[in-house]
C-alpha positions in Angstrom: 26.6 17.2 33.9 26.0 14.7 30.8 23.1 15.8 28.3 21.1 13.4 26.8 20.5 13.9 23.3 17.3 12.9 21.4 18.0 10.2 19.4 18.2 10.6 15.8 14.8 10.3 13.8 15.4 7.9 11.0 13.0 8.1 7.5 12.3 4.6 6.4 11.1 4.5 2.8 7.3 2.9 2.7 4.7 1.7 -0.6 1.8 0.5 -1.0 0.8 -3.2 -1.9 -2.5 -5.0 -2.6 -3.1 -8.0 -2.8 -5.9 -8.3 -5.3 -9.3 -10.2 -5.4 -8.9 -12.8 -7.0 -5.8 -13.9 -4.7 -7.3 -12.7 -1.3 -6.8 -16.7 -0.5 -3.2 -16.6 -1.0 -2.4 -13.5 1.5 -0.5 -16.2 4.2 2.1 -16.8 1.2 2.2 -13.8 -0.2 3.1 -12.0 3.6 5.4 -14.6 4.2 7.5 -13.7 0.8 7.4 -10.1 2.1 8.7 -10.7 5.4 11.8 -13.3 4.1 12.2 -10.2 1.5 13.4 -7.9 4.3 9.9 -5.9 4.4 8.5 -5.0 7.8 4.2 -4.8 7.8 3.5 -1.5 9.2 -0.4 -1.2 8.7 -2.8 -4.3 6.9 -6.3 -4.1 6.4 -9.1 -5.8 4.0 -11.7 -4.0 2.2 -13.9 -4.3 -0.8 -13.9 -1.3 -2.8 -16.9 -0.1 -4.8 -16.4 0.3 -8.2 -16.1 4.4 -8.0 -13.4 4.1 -5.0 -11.3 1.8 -7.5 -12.0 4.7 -9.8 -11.0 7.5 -7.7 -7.7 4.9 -7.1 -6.7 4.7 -10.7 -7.7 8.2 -11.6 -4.6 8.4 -13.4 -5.4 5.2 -15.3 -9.0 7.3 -16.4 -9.8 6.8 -20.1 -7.5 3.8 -21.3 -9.4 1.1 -22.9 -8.9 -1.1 -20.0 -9.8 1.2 -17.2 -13.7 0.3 -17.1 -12.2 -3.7 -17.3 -10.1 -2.3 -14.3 -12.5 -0.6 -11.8 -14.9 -4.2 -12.5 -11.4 -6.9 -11.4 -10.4 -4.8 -8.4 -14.5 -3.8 -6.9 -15.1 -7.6 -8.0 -14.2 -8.9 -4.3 -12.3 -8.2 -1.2 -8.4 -7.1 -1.4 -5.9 -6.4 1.0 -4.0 -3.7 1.4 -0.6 -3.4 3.1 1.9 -1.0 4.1 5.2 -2.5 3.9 8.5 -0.6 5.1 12.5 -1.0 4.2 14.8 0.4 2.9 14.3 1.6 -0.7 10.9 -0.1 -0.4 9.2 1.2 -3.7 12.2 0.2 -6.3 12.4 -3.3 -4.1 8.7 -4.1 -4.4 8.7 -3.5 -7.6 10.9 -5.6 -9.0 9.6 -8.5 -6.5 6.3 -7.8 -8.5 8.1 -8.4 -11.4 6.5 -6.5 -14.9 3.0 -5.4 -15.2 2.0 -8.2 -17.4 1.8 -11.6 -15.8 2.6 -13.3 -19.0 5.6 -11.5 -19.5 6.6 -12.0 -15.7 6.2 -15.6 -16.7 8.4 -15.0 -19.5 11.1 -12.9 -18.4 10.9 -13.8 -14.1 9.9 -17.4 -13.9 8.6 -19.1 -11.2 12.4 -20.2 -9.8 11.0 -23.9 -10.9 14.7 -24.9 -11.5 16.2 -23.3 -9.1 14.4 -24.0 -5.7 14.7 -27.8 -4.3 12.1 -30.3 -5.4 9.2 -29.5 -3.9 9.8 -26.4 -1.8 7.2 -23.4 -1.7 8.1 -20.4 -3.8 7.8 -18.5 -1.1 10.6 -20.8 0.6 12.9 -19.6 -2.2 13.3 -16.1 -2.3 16.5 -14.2 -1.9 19.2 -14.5 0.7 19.4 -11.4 2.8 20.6 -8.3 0.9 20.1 -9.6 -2.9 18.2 -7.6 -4.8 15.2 -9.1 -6.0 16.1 -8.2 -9.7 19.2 -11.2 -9.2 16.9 -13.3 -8.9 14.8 -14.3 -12.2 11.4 -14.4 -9.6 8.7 -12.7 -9.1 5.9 -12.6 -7.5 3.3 -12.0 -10.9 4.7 -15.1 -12.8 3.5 -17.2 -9.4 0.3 -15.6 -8.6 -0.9 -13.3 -12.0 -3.4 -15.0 -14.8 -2.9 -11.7 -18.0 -2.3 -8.5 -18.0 -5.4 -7.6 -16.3 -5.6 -10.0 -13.5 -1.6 -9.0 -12.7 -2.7 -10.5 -8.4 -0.7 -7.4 -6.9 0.0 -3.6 -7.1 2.6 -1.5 -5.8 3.5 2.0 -5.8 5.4 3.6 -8.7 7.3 6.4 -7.6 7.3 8.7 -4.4 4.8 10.8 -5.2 2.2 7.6 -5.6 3.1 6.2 -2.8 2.0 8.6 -0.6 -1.0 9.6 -2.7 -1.8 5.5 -2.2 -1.3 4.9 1.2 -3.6 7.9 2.5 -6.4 6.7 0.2 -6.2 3.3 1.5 -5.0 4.1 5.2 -6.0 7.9 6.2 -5.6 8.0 9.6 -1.6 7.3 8.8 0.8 10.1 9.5 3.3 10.0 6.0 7.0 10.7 6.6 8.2 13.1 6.4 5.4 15.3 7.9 3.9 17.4 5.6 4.7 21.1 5.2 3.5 23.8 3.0 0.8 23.2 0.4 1.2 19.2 1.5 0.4 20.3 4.5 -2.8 22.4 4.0 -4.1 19.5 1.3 -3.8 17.5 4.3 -5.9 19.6 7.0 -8.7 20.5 4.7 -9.1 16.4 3.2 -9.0 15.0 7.4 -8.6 17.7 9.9 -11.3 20.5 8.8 -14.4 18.5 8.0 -13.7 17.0 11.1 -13.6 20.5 13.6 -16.3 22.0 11.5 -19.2 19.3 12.6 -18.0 19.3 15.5 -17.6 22.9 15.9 -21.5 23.0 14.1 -22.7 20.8 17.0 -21.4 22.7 19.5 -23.5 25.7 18.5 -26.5 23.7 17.8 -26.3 22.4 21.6 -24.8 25.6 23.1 -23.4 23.4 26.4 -22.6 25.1 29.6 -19.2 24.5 29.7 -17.9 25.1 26.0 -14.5 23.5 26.9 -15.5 20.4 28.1 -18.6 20.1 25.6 -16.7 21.0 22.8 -13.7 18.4 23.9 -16.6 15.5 23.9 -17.5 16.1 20.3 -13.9 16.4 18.8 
């Protein structure tokens, strides 16, 4: 008799990117860069964050000089925010972003200008399957960023913010790996518990006949 066996669960690394206000109107380039890069879209959305939501974003950012500068650029229109999923996708992104400072990105990861064939689209030009985009003098900030400020994307820097990120801007998304321990209980008591308890409140208030069924409507 032949048993089947589950198939294997594989843990593909994901980050966070944004595409920030004041290149909204370049997202069609941008995603098409990402998807020649190797990167698969998992979750996209566009939002216009209030100035405290970009605060709670950049918490750890709170008290440099430039954070008030910072909450003002990214509340100042709509951005979009992606998921994006390969294989060491946080150390790939980032050096596709290229450094923090769009003039030094135009500096030290130049805009391919010599490289590429007369008159093709940066976003024709990127690597050939399996470079890494640090081969490549490119980057995505020396194309698209104005300073230091206005740097047109973000991406995740480690692990850690990645996760932290993604359930800020997507919390409805399940992060692998599933959450255990004190993850785990963060998790339930920011989505889960606020949740059951109004819906658990209401059920008292209305006291329905059939608990069950009642209480399954309001969950």
């Amino acid at each position: 008799m032949e048993v089947s066996m589950p198939l294997p669960q594989i843990y593909v690394e994901k980050t966070l990117a944004l595409i920030k206000p004041d290149i909204v109107d370049k997202e069609e380039e941008i995603r098409d860069i990402i998807l020649r890069s190797g990167f698969t879209i998992i979750q996209r959305r566009k939002l216009h964050l209030s100035p405290e939501h970009c605060s709670n974003f950049y918490v750890e950012q709170y008290g440099k000089l430039f954070f008030p500068n910072l909450t003002a650029y990214m509340s100042s229109g709509p951005l979009v925010a992606m998921v994006l999923a390969r294989h060491n996708a946080i150390s790939y992104w980032k050096d596709l972003l290229g450094p923090p400072n769009s003039l030094v990105a135009k500096e030290t990861h130049p805009d391919r200008g010599n490289v590429r064939m007369e008159g093709q689209h940066p976003s024709l030009a990127v690597r050939t399957e399996g470079q890494h985009p640090s081969l490549t003098c490119f980057s995505l900030r020396a194309i698209y960023g104005t300073d230091e400020l206005r740097n047109a994307l973000h991406g995740s820097n480690d692990f850690a913010a990645s996760e932290r990120e993604i359930r800020f801007m997507f919390p409805e998304v399940i992060i692998e790996p599933i959450p255990i321990g004190q993850a785990a209980k963060d998790y339930l008591n920011l989505y889960v518990t606020p949740t059951l308890l109004q819906g658990l409140t209401e059920l008292c208030k209305q006291k329905p006949e059939d608990p069950y069924v009642g209480g399954g409507a309001r969950l």
